[in-house]
C-alpha positions, 0 to 999 in steps of 0.5 A, a space after each residue: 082850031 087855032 088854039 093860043 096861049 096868052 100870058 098875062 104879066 103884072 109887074 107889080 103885085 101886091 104880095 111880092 112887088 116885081 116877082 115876075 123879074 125876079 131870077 129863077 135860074 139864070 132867067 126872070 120868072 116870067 122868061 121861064 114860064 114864056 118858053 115853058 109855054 113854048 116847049 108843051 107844043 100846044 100852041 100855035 102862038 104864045 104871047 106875054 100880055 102886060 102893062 110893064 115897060 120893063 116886062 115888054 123890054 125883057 121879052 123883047 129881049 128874049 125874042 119873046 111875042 109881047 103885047 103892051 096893054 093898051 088901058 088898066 085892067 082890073 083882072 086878067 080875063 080883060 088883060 088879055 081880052 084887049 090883046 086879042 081883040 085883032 088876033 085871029 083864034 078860036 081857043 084862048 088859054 090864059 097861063 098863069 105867069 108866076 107857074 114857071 112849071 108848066 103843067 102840060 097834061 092839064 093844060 091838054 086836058 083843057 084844050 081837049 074839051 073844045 075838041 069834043 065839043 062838036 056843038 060848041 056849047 061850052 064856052 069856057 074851060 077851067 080846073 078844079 083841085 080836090 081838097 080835103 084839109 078843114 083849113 084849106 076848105 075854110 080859107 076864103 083866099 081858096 075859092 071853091 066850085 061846085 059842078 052838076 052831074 057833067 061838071 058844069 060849073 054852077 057856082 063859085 065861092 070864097 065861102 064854103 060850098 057846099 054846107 054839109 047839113 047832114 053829116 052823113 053825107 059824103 061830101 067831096 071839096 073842091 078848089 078852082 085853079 085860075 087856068 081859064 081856056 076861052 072861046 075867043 068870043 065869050 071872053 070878047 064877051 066878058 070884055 064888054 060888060 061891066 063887072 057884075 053883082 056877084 062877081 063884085 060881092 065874091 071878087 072872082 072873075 068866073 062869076 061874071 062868066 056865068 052871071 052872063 049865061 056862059 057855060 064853064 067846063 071843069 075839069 079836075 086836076 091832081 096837079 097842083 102847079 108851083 105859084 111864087 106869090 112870096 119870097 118863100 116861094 121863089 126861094 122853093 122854085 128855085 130848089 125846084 129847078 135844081 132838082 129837075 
């Protein structure tokens, strides 16, 4: 099973234009996450996916494997789908760009559900976080999954879900991680069907997956990874870096 780690690398965001050049210790933020990526060991090739020319030159740079995007993409699921159209693997792991702390036991926890998988029936794998605070759970910039009894997914949601009528119920939330590993041709799969109804209606991507009959894999986390989607936390990564 040939298992690959694509990267894909935005330069510019609309939180925090650039962030993935920004310094991080000596190195861009996105340099760090490649050899990050690199050093887990549980690749067989990592490769930096973007539309940037100053992104594809600093990779190149680093000696880093960096494919150009070939057309605009509206998420990173079609990002990544063009790159590996003509590339031969069996499992696909997105790793999020701006998470320069890799987080290695999830990441293995993901490629470990393929490996089980001896029928080949789960098409995708991804995380999901416990949360308990009233305000996380509200926040629609948090989308929540719930699961069935083998934590598949069922449905995914910038709203609340699932609605506690009875409030004695005990009732457990949890938030999904944007960490997606793909069998190569569910996401060749997603690549060529137009966004879809609900997809469109919630702006997350993993509904398409499932509007589309894919099976998606959950697996919980208590790692939460650290994301530079501001200034702020770039500022917090590198007193991070200095501490580890």
């Amino acid at each position: 099973m040939k298992v690959i780690a694509m990267i894909p690398a935005r330069y510019s965001a609309s939180r925090f234009p650039g962030k993935l050049m920004k310094d991080l210790g000596g190195k861009p933020v996105i340099v760090r996450t490649y050899e990050a990526t690199l050093q887990t060991n549980l690749f067989d090739e990592v490769y930096v996916v973007t539309d940037s020319d100053i992104i594809f030159k600093t990779m190149e740079n680093a000696n880093g494997k960096v494919i150009m995007s070939q057309t605009a993409h509206e998420c990173g699921s079609d990002r990544i789908a063009e790159a590996v159209e003509n590339i031969e693997a069996d499992i696909v792991i997105n790793v999020q760009g701006d998470e320069p702390f890799i987080d290695a036991i999830s990441l293995s926890k993901l490629i470990e559900v393929f490996k089980v998988d001896v029928k080949k029936e789960i098409d995708l794998a991804s995380l999901k976080v416990h949360i308990t605070n009233k305000e996380d759970i509200e926040n629609p910039n948090n989308v929540k999954v719930i699961t069935d009894v083998n934590n598949l997914a069922i449905y995914f949601s910038r709203s609340v879900i699932p609605f506690q009528r009875d409030t004695d119920v005990v009732v457990k939330y949890y938030k999904h991680k944007g960490v997606y590993a793909f069998r190569k041709q569910a996401l060749l799969d997603f690549y060529k069907t137009p966004i879809t109804p609900l997809e469109a209606a919630e702006k997350i991507e993993a509904i398409r997956y499932q509007e589309i009959g894919k099976k998606i894999k959950m697996v919980e986390t208590a790692i939460e990874a650290i994301g530079i989607d501001t200034p702020e936390d770039l500022e917090k990564a590198k007193q991070y870096l200095k501490n580890v």
